[in-house]
N, C-alpha and C positions, 0 to 999 in steps of 0.2 A: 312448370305445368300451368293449363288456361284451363279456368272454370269458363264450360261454356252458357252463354244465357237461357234459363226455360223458356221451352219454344213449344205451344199447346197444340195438340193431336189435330188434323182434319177434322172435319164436320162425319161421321160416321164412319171414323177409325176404330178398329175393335185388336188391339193386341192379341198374340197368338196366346193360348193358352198352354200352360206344360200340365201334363195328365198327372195328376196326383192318386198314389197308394192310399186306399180309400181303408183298409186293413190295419185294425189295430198291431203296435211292434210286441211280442212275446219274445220274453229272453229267456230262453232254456237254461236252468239253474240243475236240471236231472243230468244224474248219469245211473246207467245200468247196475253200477257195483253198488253193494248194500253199506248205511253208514251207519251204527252204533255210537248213540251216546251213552257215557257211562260215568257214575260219580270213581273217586281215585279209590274209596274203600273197596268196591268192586271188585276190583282186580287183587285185594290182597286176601279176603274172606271175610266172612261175614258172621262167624264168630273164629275167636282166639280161646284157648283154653291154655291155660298154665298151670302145670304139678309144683306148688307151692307146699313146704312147709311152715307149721306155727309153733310159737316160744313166747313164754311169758316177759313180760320186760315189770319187775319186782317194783316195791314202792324202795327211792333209797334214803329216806327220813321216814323213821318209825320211832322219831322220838318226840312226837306231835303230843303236846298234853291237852287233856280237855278236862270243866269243871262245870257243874250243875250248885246253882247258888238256890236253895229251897228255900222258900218261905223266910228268906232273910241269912241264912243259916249257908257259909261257905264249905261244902262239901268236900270230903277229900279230892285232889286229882289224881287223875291215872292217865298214862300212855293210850291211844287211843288206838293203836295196833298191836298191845300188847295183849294174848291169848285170856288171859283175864279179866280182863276190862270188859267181856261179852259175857253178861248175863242169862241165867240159866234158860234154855225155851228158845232160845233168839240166837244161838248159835250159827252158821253158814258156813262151815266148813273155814275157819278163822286165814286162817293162814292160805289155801286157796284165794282167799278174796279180795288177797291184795297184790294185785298186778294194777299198773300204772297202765300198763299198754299190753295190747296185742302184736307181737313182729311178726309179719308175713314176709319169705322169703321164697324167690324165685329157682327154684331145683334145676334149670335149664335143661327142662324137657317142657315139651307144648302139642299142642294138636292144632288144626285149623280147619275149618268148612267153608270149603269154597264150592256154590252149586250144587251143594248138597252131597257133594264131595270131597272125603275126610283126606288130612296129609298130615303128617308128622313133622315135627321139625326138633333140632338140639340146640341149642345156647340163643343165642340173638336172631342168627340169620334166617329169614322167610325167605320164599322162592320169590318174588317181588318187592323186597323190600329187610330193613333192621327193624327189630327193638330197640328200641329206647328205654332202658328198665333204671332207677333209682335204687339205691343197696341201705336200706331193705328195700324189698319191693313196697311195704304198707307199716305204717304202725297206725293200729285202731286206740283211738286215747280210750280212755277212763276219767270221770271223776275224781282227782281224793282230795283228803285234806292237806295242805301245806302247809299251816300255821296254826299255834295253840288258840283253842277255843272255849270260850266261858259263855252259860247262859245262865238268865232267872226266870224263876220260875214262882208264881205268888197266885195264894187266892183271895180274890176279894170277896170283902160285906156280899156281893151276891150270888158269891155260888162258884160264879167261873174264875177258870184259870188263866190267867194271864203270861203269856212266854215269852221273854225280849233278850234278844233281837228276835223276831223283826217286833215284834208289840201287837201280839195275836191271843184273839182269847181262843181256848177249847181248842186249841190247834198244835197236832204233831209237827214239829222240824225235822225235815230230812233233809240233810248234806251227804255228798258223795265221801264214800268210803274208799270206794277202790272196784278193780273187776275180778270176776270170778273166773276162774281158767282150770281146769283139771285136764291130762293129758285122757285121752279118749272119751271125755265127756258129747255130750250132742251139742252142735253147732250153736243150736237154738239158745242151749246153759250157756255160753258166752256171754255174758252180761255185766251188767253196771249192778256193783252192790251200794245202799244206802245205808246212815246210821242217825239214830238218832239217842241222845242224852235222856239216863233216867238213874234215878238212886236203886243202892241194897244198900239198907241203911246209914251210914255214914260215909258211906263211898260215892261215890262216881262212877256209872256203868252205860253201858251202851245197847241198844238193841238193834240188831242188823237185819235189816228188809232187803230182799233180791227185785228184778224189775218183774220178772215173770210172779211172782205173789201181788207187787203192787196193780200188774196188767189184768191179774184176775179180778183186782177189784174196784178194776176200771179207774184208777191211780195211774195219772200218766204226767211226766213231766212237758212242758213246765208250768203246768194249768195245774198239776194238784186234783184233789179229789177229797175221798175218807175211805178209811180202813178201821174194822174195829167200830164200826159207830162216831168216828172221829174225827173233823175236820183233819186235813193234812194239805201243807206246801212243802214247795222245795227253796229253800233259802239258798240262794247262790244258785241259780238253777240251770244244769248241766248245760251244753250245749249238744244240738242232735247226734250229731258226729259222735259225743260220748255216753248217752244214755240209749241209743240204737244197738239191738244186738251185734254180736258179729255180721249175719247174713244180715241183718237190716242195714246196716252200713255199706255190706258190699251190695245188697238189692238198690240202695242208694245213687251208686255209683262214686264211690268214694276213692275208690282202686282206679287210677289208671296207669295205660302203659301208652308210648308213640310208637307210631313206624314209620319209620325213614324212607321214602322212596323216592325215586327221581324226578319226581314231579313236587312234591311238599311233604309236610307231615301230617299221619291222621293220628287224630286223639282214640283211642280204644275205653271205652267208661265199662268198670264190671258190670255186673246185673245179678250175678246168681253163684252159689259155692255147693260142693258136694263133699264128704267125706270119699274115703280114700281105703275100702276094704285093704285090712289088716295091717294098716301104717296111721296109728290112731292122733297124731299129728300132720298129716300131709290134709292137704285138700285140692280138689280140682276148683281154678279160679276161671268163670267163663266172663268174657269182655262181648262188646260190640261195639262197633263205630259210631 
């Protein structure tokens, strides 16, 4: 091939011009058919409800000793879920109020609202997708105590009392006892019971506080408060998940379940529980994505 040499135009050569599309280019990205975007919850419902039953799960060491050291003076010990060890006034239904946990279990019946439109369903399967459920479906903890427990208790030259551990003046100790559970009690009574150490005279005894008394008076873990005129903490202080009523834990979101569908999985996080006229252990468990 020859390059040939630049050879410059006539004296009043004007090249042809080619007409140029003076018209911005638009590319048609429409078509007539309608498109829907949608998140994957969408298509499965937008709430899940599950006919759950509940069961206590027992404390299984009730051979925990505790001791109150007064004024120098080693007090007898007692079992500290032993029926007698709760002095008189300060009762809680004893035996009720030790449960370690709450077990929620999945009855495999369900409801779902999709559009505001209700569908049933049985065991796992949804009309778009599985359950993912865990056996049990939930265990809501508790508080208790695990290991024996000694406190002192001293007054000084000025008046106030001094309680150690933790090294508090004028201040009640509460540690977690255990939960409260009675079959057909209200949702709300599910709760975290407390104790705290005090004498009948050469003994060792306990006094037990529910959260709903301590809630009354505005005692709330793990900030503490007074009851009684009394400064009060929580030594050891619960974690939310255990000092949350039942429905506080499930309003939490504490409960959940997955659904499998052919696309990935959604997370369902509870919100809300209902009793279950005349099955005074069942509850309805409602979820949402």
């Amino acid at each position: 091939m020859r390059i040939l040499p630049f050879m410059p135009s006539p004296q009043g050569y004007e090249p042809p011009s080619v007409e140029l599309n003076q018209e911005e280019g638009v590319l048609d990205i429409f078509h007539p058919s309608p498109c829907d975007l949608f998140q994957e919850s969408q298509i499965i419902a937008e709430t899940l409800i599950l006919r759950c039953v509940l069961s206590a799960l027992p404390i299984e060491n009730k051979k925990i000793k505790i001791q109150l050291i007064s004024e120098n003076v080693a007090l007898e010990s007692t079992e500290l879920y032993a029926e007698n060890a709760v002095t008189y006034g300060y009762e809680w239904d004893v035996e009720k109020s030790q449960c370690q946990g709450i077990v929620i279990e999945y009855l495999g019946l369900g409801k779902g609202v999709f559009k505001g439109e209700a569908f049933v369903f049985y065991g796992k399967d949804l009309p778009e997708g599985k359950l993912v459920i865990s056996t049990p479906l939930y265990l809501k903890p508790f508080q208790i105590e695990t290991q024996h427990h000694q406190e002192r208790s001293t007054t000084l030259r000025t008046g106030q009392v001094l309680s150690s551990p933790p090294g508090k003046l004028n201040t009640q100790i509460l540690r977690g006892y255990g939960g409260y559970y009675k079959e057909g009690i209200a949702l709300s009574d599910i709760q975290q019971i407390y104790y705290a150490l005090t004498s009948v005279q050469t003994q060792t005894r306990v006094r037990l506080y529910s959260s709903s008394t301590l809630q009354d008076n505005h005692t709330l873990p793990p900030l503490g408060g007074s009851i009684f005129n009394q400064d009060v903490i929580f030594y050891s202080p619960p974690r939310e998940e255990e000092y949350l009523s039942l429905p506080g834990t499930i309003a939490a979101g504490y409960v959940q379940v997955v659904v499998e569908t052919g696309w990935g999985q959604i997370v369902f996080r509870s919100f809300q529980c209902e009793p279950v006229p005349g099955h005074p252990n069942f509850i309805n468990l409602y979820f949402k994505p």
